[in-house]
Chimera marker file (.cmm) of the C-alpha trace (Angstrom):
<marker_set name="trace">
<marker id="1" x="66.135" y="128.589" z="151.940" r="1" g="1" b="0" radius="0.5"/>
<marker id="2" x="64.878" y="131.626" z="154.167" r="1" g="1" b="0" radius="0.5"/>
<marker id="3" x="65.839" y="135.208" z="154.246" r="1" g="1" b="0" radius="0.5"/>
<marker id="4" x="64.905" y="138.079" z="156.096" r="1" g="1" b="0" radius="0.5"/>
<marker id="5" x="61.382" y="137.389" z="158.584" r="1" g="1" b="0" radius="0.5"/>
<marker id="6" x="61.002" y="134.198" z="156.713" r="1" g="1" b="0" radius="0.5"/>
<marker id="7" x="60.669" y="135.217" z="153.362" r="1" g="1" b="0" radius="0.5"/>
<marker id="8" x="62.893" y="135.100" z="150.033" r="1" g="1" b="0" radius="0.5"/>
<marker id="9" x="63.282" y="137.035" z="147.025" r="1" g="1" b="0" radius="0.5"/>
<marker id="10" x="64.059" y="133.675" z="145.268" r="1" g="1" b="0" radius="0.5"/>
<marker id="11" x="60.764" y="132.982" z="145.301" r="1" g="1" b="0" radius="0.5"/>
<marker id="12" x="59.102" y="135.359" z="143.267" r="1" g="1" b="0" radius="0.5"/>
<marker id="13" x="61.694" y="135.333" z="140.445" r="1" g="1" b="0" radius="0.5"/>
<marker id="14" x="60.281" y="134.060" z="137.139" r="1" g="1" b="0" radius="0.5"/>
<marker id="15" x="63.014" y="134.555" z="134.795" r="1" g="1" b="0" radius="0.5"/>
<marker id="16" x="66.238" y="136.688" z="134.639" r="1" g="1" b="0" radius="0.5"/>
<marker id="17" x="68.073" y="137.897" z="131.633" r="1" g="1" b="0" radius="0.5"/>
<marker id="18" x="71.744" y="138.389" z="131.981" r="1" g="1" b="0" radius="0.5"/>
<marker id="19" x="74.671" y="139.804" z="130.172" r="1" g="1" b="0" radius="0.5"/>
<marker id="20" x="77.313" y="137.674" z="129.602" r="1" g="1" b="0" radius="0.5"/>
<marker id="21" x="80.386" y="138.708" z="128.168" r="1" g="1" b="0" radius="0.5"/>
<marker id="22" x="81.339" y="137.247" z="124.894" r="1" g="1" b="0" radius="0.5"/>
<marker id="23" x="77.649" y="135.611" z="124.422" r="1" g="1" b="0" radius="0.5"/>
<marker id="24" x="75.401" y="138.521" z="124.518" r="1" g="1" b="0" radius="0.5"/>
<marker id="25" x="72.082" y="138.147" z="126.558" r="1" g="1" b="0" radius="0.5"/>
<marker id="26" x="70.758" y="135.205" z="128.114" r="1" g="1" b="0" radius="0.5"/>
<marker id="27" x="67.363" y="134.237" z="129.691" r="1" g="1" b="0" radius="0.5"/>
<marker id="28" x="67.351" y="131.884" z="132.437" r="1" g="1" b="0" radius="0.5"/>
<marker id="29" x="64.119" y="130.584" z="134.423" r="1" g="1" b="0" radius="0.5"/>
<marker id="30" x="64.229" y="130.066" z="137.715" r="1" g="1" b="0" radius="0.5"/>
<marker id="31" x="64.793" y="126.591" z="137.969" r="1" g="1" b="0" radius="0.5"/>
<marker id="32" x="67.990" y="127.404" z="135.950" r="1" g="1" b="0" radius="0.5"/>
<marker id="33" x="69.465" y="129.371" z="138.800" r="1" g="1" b="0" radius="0.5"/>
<marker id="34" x="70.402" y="126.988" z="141.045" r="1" g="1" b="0" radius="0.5"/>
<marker id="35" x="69.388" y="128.774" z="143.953" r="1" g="1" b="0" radius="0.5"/>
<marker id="36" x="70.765" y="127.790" z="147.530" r="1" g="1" b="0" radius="0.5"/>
<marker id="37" x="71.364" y="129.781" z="150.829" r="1" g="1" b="0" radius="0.5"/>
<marker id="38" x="72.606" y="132.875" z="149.513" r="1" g="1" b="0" radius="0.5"/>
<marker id="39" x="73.557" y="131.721" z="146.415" r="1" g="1" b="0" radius="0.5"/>
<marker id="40" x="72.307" y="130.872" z="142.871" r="1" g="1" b="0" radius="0.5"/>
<marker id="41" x="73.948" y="130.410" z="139.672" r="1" g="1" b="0" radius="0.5"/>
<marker id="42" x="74.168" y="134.029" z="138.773" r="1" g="1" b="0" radius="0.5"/>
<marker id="43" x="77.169" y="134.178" z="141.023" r="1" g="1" b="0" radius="0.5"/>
<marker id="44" x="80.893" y="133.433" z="139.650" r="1" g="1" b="0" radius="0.5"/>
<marker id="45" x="79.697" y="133.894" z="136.100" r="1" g="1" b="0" radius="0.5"/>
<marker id="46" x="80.749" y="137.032" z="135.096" r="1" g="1" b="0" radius="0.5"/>
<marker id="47" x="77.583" y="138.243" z="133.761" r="1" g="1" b="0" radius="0.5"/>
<marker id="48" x="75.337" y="140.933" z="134.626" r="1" g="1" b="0" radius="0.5"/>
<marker id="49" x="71.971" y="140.764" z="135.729" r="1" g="1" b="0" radius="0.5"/>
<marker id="50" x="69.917" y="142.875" z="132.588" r="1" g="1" b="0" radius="0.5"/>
<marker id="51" x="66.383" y="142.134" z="133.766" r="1" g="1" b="0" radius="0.5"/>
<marker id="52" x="64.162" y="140.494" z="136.445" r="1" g="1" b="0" radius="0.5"/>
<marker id="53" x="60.831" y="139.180" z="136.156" r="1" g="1" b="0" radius="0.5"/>
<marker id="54" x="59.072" y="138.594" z="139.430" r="1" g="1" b="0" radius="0.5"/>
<marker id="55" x="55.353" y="137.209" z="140.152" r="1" g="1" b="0" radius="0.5"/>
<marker id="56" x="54.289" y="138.766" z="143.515" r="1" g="1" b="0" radius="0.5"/>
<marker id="57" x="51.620" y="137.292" z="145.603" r="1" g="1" b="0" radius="0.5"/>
<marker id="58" x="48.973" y="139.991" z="146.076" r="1" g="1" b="0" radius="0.5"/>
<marker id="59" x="48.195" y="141.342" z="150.139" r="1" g="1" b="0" radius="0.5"/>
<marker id="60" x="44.646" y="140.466" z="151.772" r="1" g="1" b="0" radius="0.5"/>
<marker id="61" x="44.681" y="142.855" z="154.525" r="1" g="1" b="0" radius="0.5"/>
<marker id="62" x="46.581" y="145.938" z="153.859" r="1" g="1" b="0" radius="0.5"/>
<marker id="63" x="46.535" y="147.536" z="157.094" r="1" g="1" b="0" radius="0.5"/>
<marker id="64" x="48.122" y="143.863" z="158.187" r="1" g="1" b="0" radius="0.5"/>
<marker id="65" x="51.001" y="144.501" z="155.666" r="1" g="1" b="0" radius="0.5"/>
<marker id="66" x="51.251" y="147.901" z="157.052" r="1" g="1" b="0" radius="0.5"/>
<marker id="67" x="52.028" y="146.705" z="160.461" r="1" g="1" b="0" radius="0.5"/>
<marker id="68" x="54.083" y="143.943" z="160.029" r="1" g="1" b="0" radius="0.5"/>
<marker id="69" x="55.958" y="146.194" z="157.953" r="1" g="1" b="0" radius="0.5"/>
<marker id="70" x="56.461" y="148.586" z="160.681" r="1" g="1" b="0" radius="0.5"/>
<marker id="71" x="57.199" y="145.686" z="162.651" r="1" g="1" b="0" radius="0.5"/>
<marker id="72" x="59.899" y="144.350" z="160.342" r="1" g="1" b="0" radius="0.5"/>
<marker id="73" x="61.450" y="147.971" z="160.482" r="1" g="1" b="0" radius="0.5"/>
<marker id="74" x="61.492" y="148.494" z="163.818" r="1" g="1" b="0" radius="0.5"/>
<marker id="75" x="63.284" y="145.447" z="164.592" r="1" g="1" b="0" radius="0.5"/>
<marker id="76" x="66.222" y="145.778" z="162.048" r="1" g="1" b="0" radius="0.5"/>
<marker id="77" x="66.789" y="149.121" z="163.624" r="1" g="1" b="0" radius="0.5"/>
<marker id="78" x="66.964" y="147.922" z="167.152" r="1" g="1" b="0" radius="0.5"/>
<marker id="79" x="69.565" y="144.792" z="166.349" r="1" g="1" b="0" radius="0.5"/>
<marker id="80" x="71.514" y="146.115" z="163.249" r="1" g="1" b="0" radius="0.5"/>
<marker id="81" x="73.846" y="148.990" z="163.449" r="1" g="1" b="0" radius="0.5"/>
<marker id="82" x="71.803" y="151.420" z="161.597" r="1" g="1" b="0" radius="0.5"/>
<marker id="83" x="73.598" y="154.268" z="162.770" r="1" g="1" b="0" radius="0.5"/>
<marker id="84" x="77.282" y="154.039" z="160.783" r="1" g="1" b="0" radius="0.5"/>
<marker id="85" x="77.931" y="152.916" z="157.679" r="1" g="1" b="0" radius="0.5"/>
<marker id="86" x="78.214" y="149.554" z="156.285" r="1" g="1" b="0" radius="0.5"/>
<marker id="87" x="78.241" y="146.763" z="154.016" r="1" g="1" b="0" radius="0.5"/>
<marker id="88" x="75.642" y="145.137" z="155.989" r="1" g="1" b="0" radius="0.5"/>
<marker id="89" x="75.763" y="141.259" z="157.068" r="1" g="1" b="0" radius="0.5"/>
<marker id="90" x="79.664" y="140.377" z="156.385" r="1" g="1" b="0" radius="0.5"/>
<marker id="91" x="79.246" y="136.475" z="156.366" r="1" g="1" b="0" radius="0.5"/>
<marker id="92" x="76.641" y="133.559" z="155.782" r="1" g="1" b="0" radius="0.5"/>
<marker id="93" x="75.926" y="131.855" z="158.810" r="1" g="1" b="0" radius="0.5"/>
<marker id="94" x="77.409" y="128.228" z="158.816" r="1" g="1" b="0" radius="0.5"/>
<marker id="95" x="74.790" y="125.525" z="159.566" r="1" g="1" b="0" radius="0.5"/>
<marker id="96" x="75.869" y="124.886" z="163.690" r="1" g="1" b="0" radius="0.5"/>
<marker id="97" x="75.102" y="128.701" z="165.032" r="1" g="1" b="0" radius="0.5"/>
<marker id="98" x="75.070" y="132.423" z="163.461" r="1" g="1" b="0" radius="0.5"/>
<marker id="99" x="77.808" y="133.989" z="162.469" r="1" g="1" b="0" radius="0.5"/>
<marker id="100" x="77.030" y="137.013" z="164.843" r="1" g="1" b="0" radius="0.5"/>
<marker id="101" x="76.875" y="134.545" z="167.284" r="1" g="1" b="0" radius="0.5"/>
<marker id="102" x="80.108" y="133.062" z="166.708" r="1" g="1" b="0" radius="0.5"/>
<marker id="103" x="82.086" y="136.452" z="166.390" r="1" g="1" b="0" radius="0.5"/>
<marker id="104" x="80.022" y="137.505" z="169.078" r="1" g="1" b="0" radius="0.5"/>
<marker id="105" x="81.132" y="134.312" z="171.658" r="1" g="1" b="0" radius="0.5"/>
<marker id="106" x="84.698" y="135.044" z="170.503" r="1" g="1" b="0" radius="0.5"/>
<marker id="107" x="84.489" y="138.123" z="172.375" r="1" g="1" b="0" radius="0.5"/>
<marker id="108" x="84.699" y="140.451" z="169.063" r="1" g="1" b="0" radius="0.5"/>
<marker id="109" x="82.367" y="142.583" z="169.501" r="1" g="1" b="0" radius="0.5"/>
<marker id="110" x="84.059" y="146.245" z="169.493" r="1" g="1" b="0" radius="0.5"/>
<marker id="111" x="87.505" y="145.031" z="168.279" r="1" g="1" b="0" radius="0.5"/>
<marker id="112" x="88.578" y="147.271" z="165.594" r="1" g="1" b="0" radius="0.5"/>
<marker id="113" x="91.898" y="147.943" z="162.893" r="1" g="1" b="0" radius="0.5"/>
<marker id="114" x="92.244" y="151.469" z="162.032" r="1" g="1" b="0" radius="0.5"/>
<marker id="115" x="88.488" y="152.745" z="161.465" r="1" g="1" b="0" radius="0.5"/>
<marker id="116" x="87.118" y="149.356" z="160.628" r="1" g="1" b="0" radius="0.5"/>
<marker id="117" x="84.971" y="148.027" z="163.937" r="1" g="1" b="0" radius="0.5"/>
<marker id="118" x="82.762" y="145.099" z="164.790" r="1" g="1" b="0" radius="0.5"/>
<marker id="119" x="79.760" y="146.218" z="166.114" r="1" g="1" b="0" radius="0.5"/>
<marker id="120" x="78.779" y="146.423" z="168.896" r="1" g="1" b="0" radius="0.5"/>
<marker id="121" x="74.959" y="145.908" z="168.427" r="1" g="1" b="0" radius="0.5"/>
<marker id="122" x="75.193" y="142.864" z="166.022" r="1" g="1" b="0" radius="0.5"/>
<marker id="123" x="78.557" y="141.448" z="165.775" r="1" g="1" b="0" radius="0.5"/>
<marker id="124" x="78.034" y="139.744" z="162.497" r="1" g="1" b="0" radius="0.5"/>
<marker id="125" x="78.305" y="143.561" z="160.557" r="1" g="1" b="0" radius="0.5"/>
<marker id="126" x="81.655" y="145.225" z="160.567" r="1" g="1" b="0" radius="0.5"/>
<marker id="127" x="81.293" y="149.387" z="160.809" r="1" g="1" b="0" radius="0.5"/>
<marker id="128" x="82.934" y="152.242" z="159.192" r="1" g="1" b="0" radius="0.5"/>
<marker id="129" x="83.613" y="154.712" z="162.115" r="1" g="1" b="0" radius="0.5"/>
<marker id="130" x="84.881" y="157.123" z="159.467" r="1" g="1" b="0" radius="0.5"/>
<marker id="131" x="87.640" y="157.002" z="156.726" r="1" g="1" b="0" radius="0.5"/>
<marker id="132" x="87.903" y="153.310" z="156.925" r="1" g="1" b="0" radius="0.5"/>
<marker id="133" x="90.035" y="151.801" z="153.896" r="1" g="1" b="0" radius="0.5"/>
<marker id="134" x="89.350" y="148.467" z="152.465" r="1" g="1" b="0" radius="0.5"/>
<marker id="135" x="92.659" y="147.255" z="153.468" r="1" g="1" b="0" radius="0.5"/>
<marker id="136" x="91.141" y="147.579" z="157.250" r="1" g="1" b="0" radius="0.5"/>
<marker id="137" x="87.905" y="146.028" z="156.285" r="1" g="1" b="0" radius="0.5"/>
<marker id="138" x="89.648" y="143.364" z="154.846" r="1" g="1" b="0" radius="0.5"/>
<marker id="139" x="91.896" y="142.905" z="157.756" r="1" g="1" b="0" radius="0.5"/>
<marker id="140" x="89.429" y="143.123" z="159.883" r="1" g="1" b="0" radius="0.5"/>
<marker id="141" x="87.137" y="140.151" z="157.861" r="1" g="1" b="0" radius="0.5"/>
<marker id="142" x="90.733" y="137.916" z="158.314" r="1" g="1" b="0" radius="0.5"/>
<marker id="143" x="91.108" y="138.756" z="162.199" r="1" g="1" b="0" radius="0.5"/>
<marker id="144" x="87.242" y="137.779" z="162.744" r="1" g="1" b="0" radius="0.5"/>
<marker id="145" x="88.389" y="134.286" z="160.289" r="1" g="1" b="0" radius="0.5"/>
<marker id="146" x="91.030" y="133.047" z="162.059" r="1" g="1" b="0" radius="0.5"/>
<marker id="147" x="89.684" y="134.080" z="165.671" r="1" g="1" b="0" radius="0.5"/>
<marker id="148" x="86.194" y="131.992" z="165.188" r="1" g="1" b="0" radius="0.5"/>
<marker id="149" x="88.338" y="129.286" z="163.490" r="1" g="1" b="0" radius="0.5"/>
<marker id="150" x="90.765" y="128.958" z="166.860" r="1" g="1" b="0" radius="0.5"/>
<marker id="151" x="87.855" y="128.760" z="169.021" r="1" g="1" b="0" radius="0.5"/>
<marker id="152" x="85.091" y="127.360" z="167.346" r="1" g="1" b="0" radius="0.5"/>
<marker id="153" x="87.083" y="125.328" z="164.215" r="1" g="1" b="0" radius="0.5"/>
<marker id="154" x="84.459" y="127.083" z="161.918" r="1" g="1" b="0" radius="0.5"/>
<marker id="155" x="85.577" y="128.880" z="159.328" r="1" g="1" b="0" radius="0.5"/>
<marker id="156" x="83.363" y="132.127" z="158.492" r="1" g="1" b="0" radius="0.5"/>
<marker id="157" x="82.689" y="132.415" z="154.700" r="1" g="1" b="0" radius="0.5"/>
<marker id="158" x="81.836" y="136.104" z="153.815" r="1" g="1" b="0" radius="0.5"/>
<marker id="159" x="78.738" y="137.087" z="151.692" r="1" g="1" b="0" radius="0.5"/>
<marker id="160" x="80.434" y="140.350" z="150.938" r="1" g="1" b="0" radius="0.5"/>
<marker id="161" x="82.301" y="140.451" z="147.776" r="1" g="1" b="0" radius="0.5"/>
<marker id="162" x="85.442" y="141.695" z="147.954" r="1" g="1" b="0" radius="0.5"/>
<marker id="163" x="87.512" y="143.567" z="144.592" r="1" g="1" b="0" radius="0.5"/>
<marker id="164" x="90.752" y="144.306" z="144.137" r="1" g="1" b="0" radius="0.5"/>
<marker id="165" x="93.877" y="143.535" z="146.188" r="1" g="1" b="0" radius="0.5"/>
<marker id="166" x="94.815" y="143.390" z="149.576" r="1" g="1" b="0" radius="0.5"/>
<marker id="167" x="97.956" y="142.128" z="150.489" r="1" g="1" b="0" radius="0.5"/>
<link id1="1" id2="2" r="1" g="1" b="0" radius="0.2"/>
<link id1="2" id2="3" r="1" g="1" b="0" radius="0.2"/>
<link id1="3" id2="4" r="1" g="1" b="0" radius="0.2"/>
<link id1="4" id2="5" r="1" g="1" b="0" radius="0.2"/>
<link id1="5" id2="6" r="1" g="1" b="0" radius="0.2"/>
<link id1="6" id2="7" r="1" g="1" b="0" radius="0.2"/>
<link id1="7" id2="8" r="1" g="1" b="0" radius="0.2"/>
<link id1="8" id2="9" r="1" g="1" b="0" radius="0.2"/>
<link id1="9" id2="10" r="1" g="1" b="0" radius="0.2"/>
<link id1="10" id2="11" r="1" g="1" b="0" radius="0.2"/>
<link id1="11" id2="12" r="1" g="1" b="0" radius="0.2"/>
<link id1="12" id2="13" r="1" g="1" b="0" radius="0.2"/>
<link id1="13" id2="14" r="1" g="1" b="0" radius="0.2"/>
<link id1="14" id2="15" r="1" g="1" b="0" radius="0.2"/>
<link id1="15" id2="16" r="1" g="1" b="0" radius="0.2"/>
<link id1="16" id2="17" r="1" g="1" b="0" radius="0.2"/>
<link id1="17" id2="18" r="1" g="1" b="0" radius="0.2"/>
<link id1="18" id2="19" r="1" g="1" b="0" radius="0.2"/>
<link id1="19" id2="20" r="1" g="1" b="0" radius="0.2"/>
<link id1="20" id2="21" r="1" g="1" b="0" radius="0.2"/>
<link id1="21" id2="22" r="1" g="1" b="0" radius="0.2"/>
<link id1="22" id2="23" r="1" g="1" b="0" radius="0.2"/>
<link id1="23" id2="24" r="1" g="1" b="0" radius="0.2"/>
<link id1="24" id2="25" r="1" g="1" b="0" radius="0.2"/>
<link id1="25" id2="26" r="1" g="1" b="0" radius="0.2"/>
<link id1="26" id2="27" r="1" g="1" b="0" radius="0.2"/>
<link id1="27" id2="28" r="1" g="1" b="0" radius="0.2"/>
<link id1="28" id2="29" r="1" g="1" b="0" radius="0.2"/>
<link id1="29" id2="30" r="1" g="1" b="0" radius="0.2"/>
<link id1="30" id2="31" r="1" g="1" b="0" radius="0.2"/>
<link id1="31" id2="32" r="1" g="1" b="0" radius="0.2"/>
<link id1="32" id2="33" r="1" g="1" b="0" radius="0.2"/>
<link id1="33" id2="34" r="1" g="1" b="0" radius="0.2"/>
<link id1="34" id2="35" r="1" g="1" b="0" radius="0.2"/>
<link id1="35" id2="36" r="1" g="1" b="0" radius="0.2"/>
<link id1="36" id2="37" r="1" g="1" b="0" radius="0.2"/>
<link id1="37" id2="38" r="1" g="1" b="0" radius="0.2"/>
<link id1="38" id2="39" r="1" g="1" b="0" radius="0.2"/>
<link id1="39" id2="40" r="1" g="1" b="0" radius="0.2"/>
<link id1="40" id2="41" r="1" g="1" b="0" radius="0.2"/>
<link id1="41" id2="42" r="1" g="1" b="0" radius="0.2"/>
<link id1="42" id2="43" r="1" g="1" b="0" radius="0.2"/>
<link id1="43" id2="44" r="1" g="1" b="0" radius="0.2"/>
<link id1="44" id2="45" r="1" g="1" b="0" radius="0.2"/>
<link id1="45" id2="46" r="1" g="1" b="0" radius="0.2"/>
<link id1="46" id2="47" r="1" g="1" b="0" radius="0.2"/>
<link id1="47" id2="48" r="1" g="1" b="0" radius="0.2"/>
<link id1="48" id2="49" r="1" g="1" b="0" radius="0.2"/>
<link id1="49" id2="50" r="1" g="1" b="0" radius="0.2"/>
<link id1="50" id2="51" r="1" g="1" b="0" radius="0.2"/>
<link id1="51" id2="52" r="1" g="1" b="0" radius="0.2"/>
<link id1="52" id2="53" r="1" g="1" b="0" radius="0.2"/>
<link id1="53" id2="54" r="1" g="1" b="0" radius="0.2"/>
<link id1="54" id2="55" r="1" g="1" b="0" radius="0.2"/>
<link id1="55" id2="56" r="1" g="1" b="0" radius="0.2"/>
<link id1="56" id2="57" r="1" g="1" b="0" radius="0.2"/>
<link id1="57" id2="58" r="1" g="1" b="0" radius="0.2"/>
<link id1="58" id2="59" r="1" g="1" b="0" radius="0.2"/>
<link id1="59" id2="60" r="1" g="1" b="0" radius="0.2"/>
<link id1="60" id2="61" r="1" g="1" b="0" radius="0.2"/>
<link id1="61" id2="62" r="1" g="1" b="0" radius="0.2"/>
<link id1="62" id2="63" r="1" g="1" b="0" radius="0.2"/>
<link id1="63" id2="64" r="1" g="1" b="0" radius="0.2"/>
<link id1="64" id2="65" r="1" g="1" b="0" radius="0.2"/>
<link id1="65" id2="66" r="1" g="1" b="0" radius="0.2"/>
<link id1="66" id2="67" r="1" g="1" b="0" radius="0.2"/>
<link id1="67" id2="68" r="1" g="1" b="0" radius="0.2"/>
<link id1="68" id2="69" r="1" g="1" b="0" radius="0.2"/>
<link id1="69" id2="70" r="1" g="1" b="0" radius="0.2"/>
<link id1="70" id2="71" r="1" g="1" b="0" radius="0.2"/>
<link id1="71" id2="72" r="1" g="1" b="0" radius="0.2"/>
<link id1="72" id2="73" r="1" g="1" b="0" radius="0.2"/>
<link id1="73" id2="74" r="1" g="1" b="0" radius="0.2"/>
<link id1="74" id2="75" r="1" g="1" b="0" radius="0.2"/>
<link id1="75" id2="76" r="1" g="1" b="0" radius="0.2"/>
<link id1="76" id2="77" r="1" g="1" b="0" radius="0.2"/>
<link id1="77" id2="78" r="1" g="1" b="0" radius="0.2"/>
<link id1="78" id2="79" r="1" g="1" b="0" radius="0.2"/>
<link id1="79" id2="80" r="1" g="1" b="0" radius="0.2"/>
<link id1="80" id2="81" r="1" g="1" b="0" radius="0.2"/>
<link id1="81" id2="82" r="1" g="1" b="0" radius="0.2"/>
<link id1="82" id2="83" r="1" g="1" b="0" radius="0.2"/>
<link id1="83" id2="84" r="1" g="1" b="0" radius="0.2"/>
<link id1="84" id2="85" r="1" g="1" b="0" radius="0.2"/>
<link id1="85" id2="86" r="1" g="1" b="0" radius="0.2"/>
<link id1="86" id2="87" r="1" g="1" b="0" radius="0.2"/>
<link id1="87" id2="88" r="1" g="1" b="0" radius="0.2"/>
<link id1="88" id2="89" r="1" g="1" b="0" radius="0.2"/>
<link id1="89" id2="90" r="1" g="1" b="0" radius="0.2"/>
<link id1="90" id2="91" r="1" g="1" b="0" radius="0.2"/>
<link id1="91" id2="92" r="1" g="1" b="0" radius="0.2"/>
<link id1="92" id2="93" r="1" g="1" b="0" radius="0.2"/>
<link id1="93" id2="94" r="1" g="1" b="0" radius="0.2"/>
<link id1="94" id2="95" r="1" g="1" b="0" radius="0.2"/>
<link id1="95" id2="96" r="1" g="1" b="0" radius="0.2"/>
<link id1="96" id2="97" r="1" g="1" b="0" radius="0.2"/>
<link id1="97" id2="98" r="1" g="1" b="0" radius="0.2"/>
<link id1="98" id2="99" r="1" g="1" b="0" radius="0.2"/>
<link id1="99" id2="100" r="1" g="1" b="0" radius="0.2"/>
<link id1="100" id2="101" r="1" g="1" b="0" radius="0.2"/>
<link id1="101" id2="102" r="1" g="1" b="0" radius="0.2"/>
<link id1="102" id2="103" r="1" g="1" b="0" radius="0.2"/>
<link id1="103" id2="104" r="1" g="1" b="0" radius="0.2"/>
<link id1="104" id2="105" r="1" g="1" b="0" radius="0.2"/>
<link id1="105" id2="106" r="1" g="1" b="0" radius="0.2"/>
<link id1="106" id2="107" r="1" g="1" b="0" radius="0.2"/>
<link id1="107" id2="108" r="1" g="1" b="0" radius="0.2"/>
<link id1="108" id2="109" r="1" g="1" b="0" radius="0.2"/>
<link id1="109" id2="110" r="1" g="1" b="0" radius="0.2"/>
<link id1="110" id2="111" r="1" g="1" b="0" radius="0.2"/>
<link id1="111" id2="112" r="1" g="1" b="0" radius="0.2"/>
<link id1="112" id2="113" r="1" g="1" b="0" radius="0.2"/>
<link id1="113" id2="114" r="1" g="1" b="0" radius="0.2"/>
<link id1="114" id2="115" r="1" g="1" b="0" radius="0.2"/>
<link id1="115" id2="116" r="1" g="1" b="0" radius="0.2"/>
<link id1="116" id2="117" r="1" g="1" b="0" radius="0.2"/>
<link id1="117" id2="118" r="1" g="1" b="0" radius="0.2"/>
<link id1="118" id2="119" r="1" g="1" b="0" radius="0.2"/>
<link id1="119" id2="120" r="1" g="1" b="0" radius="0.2"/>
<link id1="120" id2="121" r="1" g="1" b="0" radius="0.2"/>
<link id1="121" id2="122" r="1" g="1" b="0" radius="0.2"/>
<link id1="122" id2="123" r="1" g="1" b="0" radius="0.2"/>
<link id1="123" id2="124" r="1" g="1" b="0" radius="0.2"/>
<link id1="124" id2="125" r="1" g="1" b="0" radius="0.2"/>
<link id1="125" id2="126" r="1" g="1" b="0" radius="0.2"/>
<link id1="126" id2="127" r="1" g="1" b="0" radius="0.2"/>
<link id1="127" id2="128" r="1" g="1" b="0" radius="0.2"/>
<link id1="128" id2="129" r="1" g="1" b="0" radius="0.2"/>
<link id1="129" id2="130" r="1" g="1" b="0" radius="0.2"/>
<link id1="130" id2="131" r="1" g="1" b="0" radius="0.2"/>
<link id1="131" id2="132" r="1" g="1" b="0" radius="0.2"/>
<link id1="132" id2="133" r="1" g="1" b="0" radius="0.2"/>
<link id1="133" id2="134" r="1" g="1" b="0" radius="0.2"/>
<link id1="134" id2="135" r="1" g="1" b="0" radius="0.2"/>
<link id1="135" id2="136" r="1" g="1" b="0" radius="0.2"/>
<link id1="136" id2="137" r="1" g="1" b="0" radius="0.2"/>
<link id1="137" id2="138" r="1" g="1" b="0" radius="0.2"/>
<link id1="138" id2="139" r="1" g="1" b="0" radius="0.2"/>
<link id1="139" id2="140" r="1" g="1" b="0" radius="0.2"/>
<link id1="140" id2="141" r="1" g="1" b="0" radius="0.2"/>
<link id1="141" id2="142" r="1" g="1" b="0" radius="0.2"/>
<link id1="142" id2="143" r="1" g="1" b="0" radius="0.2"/>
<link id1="143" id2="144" r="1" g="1" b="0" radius="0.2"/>
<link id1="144" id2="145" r="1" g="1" b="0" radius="0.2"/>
<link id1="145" id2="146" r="1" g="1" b="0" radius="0.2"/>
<link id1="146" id2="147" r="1" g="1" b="0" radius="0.2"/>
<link id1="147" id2="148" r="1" g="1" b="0" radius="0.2"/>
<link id1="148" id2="149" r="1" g="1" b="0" radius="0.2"/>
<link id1="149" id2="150" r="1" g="1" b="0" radius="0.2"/>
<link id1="150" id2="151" r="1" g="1" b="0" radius="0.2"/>
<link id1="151" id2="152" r="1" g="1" b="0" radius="0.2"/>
<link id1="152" id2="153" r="1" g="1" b="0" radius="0.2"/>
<link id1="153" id2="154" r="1" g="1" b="0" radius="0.2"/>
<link id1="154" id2="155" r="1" g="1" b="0" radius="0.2"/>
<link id1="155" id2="156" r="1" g="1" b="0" radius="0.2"/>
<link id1="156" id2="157" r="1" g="1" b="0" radius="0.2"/>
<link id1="157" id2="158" r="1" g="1" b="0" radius="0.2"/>
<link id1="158" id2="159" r="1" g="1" b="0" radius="0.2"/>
<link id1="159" id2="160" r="1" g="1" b="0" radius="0.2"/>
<link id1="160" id2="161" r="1" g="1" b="0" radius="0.2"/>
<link id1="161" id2="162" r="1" g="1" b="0" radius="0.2"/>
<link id1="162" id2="163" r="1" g="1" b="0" radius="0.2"/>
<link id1="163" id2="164" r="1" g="1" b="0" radius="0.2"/>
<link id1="164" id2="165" r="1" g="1" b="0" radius="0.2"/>
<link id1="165" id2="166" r="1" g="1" b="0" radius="0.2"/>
<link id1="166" id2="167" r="1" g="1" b="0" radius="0.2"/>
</marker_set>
């Protein structure tokens, strides 16, 4: 399980405590959280992360750090639409090819419902151009769905969590 430039939060927790309704607080180790690609336990429960406890490795060579750093920054900001707001990455990439890739091969890139737009830059992140409402967003996450499911018989799974109603 790898995040962002090869590296995962996951791996530094220790222990979480979480708030569960009804029970109180709860302490869970690591190995009780069931992590997976983008996903651990935590999610679905209903509870509310209190507390983390993380062990961090320390850096040899901070000016190493530094750059890769820099590195790390500069490259987010030349492939991700930095520029508008969003809710960042809108779905977890299914095991054949990215879902940017996908959306991107579907020829979505720029479509758009109301103020809602996939971007240009990385199709895989779905913009606010300005007054957006969920309802778009949301219509927008369906249209990419069932477009990548027609041509690719994938079906796109979003990361983003979505509240309230949208019929």
């Amino acid at each position: 399980m790898r995040g962002a430039q090869g590296g995962c939060s996951a791996d530094c927790v220790v222990e979480v405590e979480v708030f569960v309704p009804g029970v109180g607080l709860k302490k869970l180790g690591a190995e009780e959280l069931n992590y997976g690609y983008r996903s651990s336990q935590l999610q679905g429960q209903g509870g509310i992360v209190t507390q983390v406890v993380l062990q961090l490795q320390p850096g040899q060579d901070r000016e190493r750090i530094r750059e890769q750093t820099r590195q790390n920054f500069h490259h987010r900001h030349q492939t991700q639409p930095y520029h508008l707001p969003s809710c960042g990455s809108v779905f977890r990439n299914p095991l054949e090819h990215p879902a940017g890739w996908l959306i991107d091969r579907s020829g979505l890139k720029g479509f758009r419902i109301g103020q809602a737009q996939v971007s240009e830059l990385h199709a895989n992140f779905i913009l606010n151009l300005g007054g957006a409402q969920a309802r778009e967003i949301y219509m927008l996450i369906q249209a990419i769905r069932e477009q990548v499911a027609e041509k690719w018989s994938v079906l796109l799974e979003p990361e983003v969590k979505m509240l309230g109603e949208f019929s």
